[in-house]
C-alpha positions, -999 to +999 in steps of 0.1 A: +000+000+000+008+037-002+027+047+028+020+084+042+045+104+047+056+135+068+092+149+060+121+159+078+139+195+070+116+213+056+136+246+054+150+258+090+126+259+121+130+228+144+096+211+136+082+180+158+053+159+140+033+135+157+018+115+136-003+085+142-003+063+113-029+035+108-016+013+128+006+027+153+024+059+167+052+077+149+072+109+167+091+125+141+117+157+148+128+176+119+149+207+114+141+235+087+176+226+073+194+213+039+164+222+014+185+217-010+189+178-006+151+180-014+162+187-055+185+157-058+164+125-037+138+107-055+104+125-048+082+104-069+077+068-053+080+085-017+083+125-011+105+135+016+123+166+019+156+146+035+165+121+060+129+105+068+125+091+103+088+080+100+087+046+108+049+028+102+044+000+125+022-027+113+021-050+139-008-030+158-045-026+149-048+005+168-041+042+161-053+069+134-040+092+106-034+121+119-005+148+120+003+176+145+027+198+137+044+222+164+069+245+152+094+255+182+118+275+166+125+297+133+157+309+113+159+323+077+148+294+050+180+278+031+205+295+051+240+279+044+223+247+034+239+238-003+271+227+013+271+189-001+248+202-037+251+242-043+257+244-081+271+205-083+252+174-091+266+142-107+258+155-141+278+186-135+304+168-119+313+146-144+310+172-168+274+160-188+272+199-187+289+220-217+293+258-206+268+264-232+242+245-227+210+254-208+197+242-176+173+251-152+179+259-116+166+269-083+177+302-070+171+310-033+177+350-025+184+359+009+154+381+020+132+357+045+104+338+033+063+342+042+069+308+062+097+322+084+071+355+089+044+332+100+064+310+126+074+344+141+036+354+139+025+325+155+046+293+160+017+273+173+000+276+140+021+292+114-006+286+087-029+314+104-006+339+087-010+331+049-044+346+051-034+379+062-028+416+050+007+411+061+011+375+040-004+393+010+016+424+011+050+402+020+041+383-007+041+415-034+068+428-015+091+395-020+075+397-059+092+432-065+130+425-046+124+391-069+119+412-103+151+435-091+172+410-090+154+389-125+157+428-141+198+428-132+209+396-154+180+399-176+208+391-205+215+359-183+185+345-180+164+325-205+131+319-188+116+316-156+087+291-144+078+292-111+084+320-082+085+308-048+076+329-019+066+305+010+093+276+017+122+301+003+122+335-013+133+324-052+125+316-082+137+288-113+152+298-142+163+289-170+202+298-179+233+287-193+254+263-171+283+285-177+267+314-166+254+297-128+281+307-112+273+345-120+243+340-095+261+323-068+283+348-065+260+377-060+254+389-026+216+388-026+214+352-038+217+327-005+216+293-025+215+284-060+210+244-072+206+224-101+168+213-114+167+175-117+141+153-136+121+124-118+106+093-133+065+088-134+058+059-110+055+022-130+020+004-123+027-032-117+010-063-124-002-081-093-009-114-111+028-117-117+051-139-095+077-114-088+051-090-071+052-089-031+017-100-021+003-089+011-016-117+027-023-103+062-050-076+073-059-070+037-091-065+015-088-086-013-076-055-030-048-055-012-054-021+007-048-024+044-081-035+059-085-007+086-123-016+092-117-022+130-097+012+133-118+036+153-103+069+135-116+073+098-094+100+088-121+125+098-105+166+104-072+157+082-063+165+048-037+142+030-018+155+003-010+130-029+021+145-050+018+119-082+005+121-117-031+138-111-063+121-107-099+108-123-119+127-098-146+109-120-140+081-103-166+065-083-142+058-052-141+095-045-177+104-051-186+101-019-182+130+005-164+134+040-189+138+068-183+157+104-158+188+109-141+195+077-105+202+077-103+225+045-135+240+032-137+264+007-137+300+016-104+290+034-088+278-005-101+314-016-088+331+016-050+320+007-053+326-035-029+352-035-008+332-007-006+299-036+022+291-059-004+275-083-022+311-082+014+330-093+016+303-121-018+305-140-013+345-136+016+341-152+004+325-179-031+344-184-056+326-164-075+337-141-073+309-110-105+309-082-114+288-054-142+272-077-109+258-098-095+246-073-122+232-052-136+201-066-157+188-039-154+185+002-136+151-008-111+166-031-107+205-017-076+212-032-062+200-070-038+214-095-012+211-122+019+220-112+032+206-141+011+224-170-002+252-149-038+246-147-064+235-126-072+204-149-053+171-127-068+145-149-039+120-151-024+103-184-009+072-161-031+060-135-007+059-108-021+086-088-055+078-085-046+044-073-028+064-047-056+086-040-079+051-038-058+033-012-058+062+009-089+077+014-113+060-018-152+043-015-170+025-033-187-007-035-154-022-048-127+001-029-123+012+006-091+026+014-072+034+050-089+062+061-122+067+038-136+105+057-101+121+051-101+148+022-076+144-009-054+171-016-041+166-051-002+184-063-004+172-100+035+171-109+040+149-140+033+162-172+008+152-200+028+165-226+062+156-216+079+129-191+085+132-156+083+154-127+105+187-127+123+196-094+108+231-094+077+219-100+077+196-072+088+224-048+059+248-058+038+215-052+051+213-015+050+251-012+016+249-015+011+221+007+021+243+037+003+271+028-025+242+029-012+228+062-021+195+049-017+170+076+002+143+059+022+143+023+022+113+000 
């Protein structure tokens, strides 16, 4: 089955999660530290910024999916973190890069992010802060130092996709390898790294000998058979980072009762705090809570990947994902069937695989969110 993840070094602030998985108790610490390492570890089968701690025990029928996140300290996002990656990966390493060829990369500048605003605004619950005057006007604010500094080497660079303002104040662009180091040397700029590809996830054939078959506590789907579980997911948001999903589907028609953790005046409270909003705008489009908001089952989906609010998938893979978790229907019931499905389209339609700064806009958006877990 799918296994829910929360991840470790998200940026800077020491960050304790608690989560209870389905069947047993998981403490995780974390530091906000080393976002750089999230660009070159493979985000697709499992997303974890770095180092993962989370551990699911399966030998207990007990427990629920739930995360808690207390935040218990704050420094500036991707301070002094690219040690081991600034500028290098293998490819440049073993030279795969001419000067003159054109790669994309992550540039982090050194004016703070909204996230390290909010844990000073209120560590307890950080995401309070997106919604506010002073989120939206940091947000324009970190928008004009970013077009400063885009303005300066303007000759430099090619493109730029995505702008980041909550994780990390940056941006990726699109420049000559030979020209990279012209970036890392200004003063403004704290970090800049390398944009790496990831695979789409493979579908496998269960019939097939050399698939691992999980006989025990299983619905003859092979999804985790949580029936005697007391917690249903109910209050939490899970967020599935994959290749989109049939909202179609009948396994998600059927909606979360009790207290909803995301409804949506709270999406269209935090438009202008979105990375997804930034990247329709830039392209023309006109992005509202309605887009966004499928249903109180799915209160959150977009492409990340091709800019749009459209997540329907070419490769299954995700809604599978998006089935063991939380689907229902007369066929499926997944782990925790009255948790809502918050979906981060990253792969393509038109192209293959998931871009690194596509992924991190994904994830920057999943905290504005405060999702609860991140698949």
């Amino acid at each position: 089955m799918s296994q829910l993840l929360t991840y470790r070094q998200l940026a800077r602030p020491i960050v304790q999660i608690v989560g209870i998985l389905q069947q047993g108790k998981t403490q995780l610490k974390f530091t906000k530290k080393r976002i750089a390492q999230i660009f070159t570890l493979t985000l697709v089968a499992v997303l974890a910024l770095t180092n993962l701690v989370g551990v699911v025990n399966a030998g207990q029928k007990s427990g629920a999916i739930s995360a808690k996140i207390e935040v218990t300290n704050t420094t500036n996002v991707a301070n002094s973190v690219m040690d081991q990656h600034l500028l290098v990966n293998d490819e440049a390493q073993n030279g795969a890069y001419a000067d003159d060829e054109l790669v994309w990369a992550v540039v982090s500048l050194n004016k703070k992010s909204v996230l390290d605003s909010a844990l000073q605004y209120n560590a307890s619950d950080y995401t309070q802060y997106f919604a506010t005057y002073q989120a939206q006007e940091q947000v324009k604010e970190l928008t004009a130092y970013q077009n400063q500094f885009l303005a300066k080497y303007d000759k430099v660079i090619k493109a730029v996709s995505h702008r980041y303002t909550t994780l990390l104040n940056g941006f990726a662009v699109q420049l000559k390898y030979g020209d990279v180091g012209l970036l890392e040397a200004d003063k403004q700029v704290q970090s800049v790294i390398l944009s790496e590809k990831y695979n789409a996830p493979k579908m496998t054939d269960s019939t097939k000998d050399d698939v691992t078959q999980n006989l025990v506590d299983v619905y003859y789907t092979g999804i985790y058979d949580s029936s005697d579980v007391a917690y249903d997911g109910t209050g939490t948001v899970i967020a599935v980072l994959d290749t989109g999903l049939d909202a179609t589907h009948t396994a998600f028609q059927q909606q979360p009762t009790g207290k909803l953790a995301l409804e949506k005046d709270r999406v269209a409270s935090l438009l202008t705090s979105f990375e997804a909003t930034k990247r329709s705008t830039e392209e023309g489009d006109v992005l509202t809570a309605d887009d966004l908001y499928y249903s109180d089952k799915i209160p959150f989906a977009y492409d990340y990947a091709d800019n749009d609010p459209d997540v329907y998938p070419k490769e299954n893979h995700g809604t599978h994902v998006a089935g063991i978790i939380g689907g229902k229907d007369d066929k499926i019931t997944g782990v925790a069937t009255n948790a809502q499905l918050a979906i981060f389209k990253v792969f393509s339609n038109y192209e293959e695989g998931a871009q690194t700064e596509d992924i991190l806009a994904a994830l920057n958006d999943c905290v504005v969110l405060g999702v609860d877990a991140i698949n």
